[in-house]
C-alpha positions as CSV (number, residue, x, y, z in Angstrom):
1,X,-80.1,3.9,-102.6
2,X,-79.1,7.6,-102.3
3,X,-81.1,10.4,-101.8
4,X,-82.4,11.1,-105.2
5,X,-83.5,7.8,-105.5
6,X,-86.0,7.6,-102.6
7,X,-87.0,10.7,-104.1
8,X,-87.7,9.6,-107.2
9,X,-89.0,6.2,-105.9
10,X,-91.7,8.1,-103.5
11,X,-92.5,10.0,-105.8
12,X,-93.7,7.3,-108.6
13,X,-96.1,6.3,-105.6
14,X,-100.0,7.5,-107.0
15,X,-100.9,10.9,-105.1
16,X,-97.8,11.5,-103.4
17,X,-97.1,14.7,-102.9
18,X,-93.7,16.3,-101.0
19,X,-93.0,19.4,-98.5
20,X,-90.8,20.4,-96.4
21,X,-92.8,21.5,-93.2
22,X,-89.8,20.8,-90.2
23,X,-87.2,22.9,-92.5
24,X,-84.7,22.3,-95.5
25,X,-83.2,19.5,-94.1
26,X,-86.3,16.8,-93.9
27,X,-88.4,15.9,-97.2
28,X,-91.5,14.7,-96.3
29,X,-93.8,12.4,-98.5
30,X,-97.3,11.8,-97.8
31,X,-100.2,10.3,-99.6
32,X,-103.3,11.9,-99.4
33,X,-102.5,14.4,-96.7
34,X,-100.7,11.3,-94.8
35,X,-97.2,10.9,-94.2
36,X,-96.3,7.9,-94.8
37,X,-91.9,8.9,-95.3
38,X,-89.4,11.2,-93.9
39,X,-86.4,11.4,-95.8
40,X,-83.5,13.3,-94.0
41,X,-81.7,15.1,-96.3
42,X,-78.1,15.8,-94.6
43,X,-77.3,12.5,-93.1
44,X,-74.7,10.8,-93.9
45,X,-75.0,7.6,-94.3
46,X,-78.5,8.4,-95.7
47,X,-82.2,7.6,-93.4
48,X,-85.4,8.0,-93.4
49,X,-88.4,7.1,-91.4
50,X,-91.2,4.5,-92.5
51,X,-94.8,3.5,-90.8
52,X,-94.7,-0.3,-90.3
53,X,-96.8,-2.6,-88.6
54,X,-96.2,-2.5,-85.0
55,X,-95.2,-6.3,-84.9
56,X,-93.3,-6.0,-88.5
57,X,-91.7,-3.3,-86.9
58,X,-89.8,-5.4,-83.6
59,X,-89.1,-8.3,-85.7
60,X,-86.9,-5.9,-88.4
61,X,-85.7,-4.4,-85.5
62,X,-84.2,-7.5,-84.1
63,X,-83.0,-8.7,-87.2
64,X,-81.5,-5.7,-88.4
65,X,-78.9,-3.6,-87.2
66,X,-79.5,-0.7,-89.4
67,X,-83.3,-0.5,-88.5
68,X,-83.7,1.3,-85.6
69,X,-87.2,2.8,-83.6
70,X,-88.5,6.0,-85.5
71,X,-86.2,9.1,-84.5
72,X,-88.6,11.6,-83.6
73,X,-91.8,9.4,-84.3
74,X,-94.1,7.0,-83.0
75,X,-91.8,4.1,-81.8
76,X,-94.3,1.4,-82.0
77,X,-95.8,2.5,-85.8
78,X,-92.7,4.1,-87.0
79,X,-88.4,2.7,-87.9
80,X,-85.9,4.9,-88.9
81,X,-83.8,3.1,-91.3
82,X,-79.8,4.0,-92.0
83,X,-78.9,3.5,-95.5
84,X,-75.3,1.5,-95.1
85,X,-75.2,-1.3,-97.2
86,X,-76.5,-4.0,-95.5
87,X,-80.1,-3.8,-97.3
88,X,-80.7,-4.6,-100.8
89,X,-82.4,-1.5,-102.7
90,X,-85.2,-3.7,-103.5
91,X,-85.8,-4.2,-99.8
92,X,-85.6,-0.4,-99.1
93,X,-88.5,0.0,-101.3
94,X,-90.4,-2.5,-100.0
95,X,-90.4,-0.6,-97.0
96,X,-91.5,2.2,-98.4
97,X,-94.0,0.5,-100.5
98,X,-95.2,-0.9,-97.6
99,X,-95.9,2.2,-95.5
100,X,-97.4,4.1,-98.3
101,X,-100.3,1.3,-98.5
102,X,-100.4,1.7,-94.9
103,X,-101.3,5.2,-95.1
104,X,-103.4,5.3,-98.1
105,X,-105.9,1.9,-96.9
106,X,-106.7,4.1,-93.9
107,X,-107.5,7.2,-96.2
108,X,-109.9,5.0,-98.0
């Protein structure tokens, strides 16, 4: 997935909204007033940063390479994932799917 497709995938998500409070370089996607994605624009290979379930979050952790603890977030709620290939596109949505319904359950 690129850029533009995150995008467009976050998005689709009901009540999403985007803003770009920490500058031009980080899109920010949050659900109900709740971020639930950070999407850095001017990486290269491309990352963003998902809530996960604290125990979810060690176990992808340790089986992935590319999934690392949230860069500038909470490390036990948050992974930063790098965009290189190894992950299958429906997986990387999944993710984000995943974090979204972990935001919006707790705005309910």
């Amino acid at each position: 997935m690129n850029t533009e497709e995150i995008r467009t995938f976050a998005l689709s998500l009901p009540g999403t909204e985007e803003y770009l409070p920490f500058g031009p370089d980080t899109l920010v996607f949050k659900a109900i007033n709740k971020i639930f994605l950070l999407l850095a624009l001017d990486s290269n290979p491309v990352q963003f940063n998902v809530k996960c379930d604290p125990d979810e979050a060690i176990i992808l952790r340790e089986q992935y390479d590319c999934i690392l603890p949230g860069y500038h977030m909470n490390k036990k709620h948050w992974n930063t994932i790098l965009v290189n290939g190894t992950l299958k596109n429906d997986f990387l949505k999944k993710m984000i799917l995943n974090s979204y319904h972990l935001v919006a359950k707790k705005t309910k």
